[in-house]
C-alpha positions, 0 to 999 in steps of 0.5 A: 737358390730359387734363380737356380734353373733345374733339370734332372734324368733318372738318377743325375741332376744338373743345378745351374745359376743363369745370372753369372753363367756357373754350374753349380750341381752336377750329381749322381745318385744324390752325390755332388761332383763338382767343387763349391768353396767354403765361403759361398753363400757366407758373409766371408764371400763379401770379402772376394775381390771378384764375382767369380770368387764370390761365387767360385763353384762348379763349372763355368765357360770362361771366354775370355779366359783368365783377366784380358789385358785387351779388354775392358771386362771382367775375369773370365768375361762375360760369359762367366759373369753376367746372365744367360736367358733360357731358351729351352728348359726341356725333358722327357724323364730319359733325358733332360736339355737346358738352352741358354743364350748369353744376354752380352756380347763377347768381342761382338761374338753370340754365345748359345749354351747347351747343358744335358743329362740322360737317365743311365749316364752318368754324364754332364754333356755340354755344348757352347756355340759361338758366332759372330764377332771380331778378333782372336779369343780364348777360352776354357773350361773351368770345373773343379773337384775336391781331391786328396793328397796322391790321387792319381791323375792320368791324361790323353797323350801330352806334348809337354807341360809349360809354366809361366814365366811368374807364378800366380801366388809367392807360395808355390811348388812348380819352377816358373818358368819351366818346361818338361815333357815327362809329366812325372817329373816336373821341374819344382821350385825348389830344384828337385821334380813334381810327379803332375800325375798325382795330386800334391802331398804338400799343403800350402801352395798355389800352382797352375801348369798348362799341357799340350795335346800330342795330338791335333785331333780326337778326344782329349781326357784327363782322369782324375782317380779319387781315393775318398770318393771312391770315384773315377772322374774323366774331364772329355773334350775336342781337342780341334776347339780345346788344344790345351788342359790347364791345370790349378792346384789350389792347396791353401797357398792363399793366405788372404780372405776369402781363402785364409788359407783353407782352400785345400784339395781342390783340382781345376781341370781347364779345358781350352784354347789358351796362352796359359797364364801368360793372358790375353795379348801373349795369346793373340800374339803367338809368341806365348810360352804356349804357342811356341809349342806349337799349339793354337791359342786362340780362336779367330771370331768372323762375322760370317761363320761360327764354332762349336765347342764340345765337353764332357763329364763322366763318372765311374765308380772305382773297381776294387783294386784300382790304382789309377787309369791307364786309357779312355776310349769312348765308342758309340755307346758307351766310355771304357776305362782301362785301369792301370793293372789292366782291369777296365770299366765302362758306362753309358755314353752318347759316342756320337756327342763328339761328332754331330753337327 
């Protein structure tokens, strides 16, 4: 659409809608990444109860994360719903920057956002600085991708994995509540387990699980081994900023419009600082389910200083033979997978994206 803003570098190009804050096409070599639901851009889409619905696609920054029980705004907040000014709209055929600063307020904090790509990298970097305000706020990531049934998911080391006390939907797979600290053997509605290190072979569920980082710094990665795209997608973070990796599987256990029940294959990799779904007040409070893992979940705003949060994703094609990822290590210049069977890959990245001031 025409409101879109463009940037592109060497064979990556990057599509983002200013007015609600969405990245809607992030792609390589002319193929697409990120999720769009089938109903965006349809009469259907008039039938979502939310503008995030409306528009579910890509990747957005949600602050606050999920509906606030504290606050008067929108799912997801502002961030994810209102409209970002472009700053800086730069590039030099190497590389390509999108400087963007959020008209609204969030808790009285400033939000700035910086998305860029470079010729040779097959990565979407972002940045999000937020400064000012009053009070304690989560946050999250909030990108999606089509997956098949089996896909093999692997992870940077997990503490545990947590459910709420309810489930988002009645059709579900996971146990609520539930706890485990063996991602493959995750307690299931039905009494047996669930392997959270593939993707549902069973459609007609909904499903959200938060993990824990074992540790409390670094480089936080959740790789996503794609059979039909023939793709490895690898979600990076600071785990200091974004504790928590929370996970929606959404495999057509809505029923209702807009969904009616096709919204299949569809894998929410949230990267964040969070309480879960357990929402805004439990977060604050740190008697959540999450916080009593002993993880931060939310981010205390002060007029007199600021934080930065840093994100990434990265694209590799799969060699012949892979059957998962086994590790990820980003160095100065590159992202090196090492796959289950010991075979590694590697491409182009800015190693020091994670450090820099």
């Amino acid at each position: 659409m025409d409101r879109w803003l463009h940037i592109c570098a060497g064979d990556v190009d990057l599509s983002f809608d200013p007015e609600i804050g969405n990245i809607r096409r992030f792609a390589v070599a002319g193929r697409e990444i990120l999720h769009t639901a089938h109903w965006v851009g349809t009469p259907l889409a008039a039938t979502a109860a939310s503008a995030i619905d409306r528009h579910l696609a890509g990747d957005f920054l949600a602050a606050p994360f999920g509906t606030s029980d504290l606050l008067d705004d929108p799912p997801h907040g502002w961030s994810a719903n209102s409209l970002w000014a472009p700053v800086v709209r730069a590039g030099n055929g190497a590389c390509a920057t999108l400087k963007l600063e959020l008209i609204r307020a969030v808790m009285g904090a400033r939000l700035s956002k910086e998305l860029s790509i470079c010729a040779g990298q097959p990565v979407l970097y972002q940045r999000h600085r937020i400064e000012g305000g009053q009070g304690g706020l989560t946050y999250a990531h909030h990108p999606m991708i089509r997956v098949s049934p089996g896909d093999h998911i692997a992870y940077s080391p997990k503490r545990v994995a947590v459910t709420a006390p309810a489930p988002l939907e009645p059709a579900h797979r996971l146990a609520y509540p539930a706890r485990s600290a063996d991602l493959s053997a995750f307690p299931a509605a039905d009494g047996g387990t669930i392997d959270l290190t593939r993707y549902s072979d069973r459609a007609g569920h909904e499903d959200f699980v938060t993990l824990v980082e074992a540790a409390a710094r670094g480089i936080g990665w959740t790789a996503v081994s794609r059979v039909r795209e023939h793709d490895i997608v690898i979600f990076l973070k600071d785990i200091a900023m974004m504790p928590v990796t929370m996970l929606w599987i959404s495999n057509g256990g809505r029923d209702y419009a807009p969904w009616n029940g096709e919204h299949l294959g569809v894998l929410g990799v949230e990267d964040g600082c969070a309480a879960g779904a357990e929402g805004h007040r439990a977060a604050l409070s740190g008697r959540s389910r999450i916080g009593c893992e002993g993880v931060v979940t939310s981010q205390q705003l002060l007029e007199e200083a600021g934080f930065t949060l840093r994100h990434a994703i990265a694209v590799l094609p799969q060699p012949a033979g892979w059957t998962g990822t086994a590790n990820v290590e980003i160095s100065r210049d590159q992202c090196r997978v090492t796959g289950r069977g010991g075979e590694t890959c590697q491409v182009a990245f800015n190693g020091a994206f994670f450090t820099a001031g």
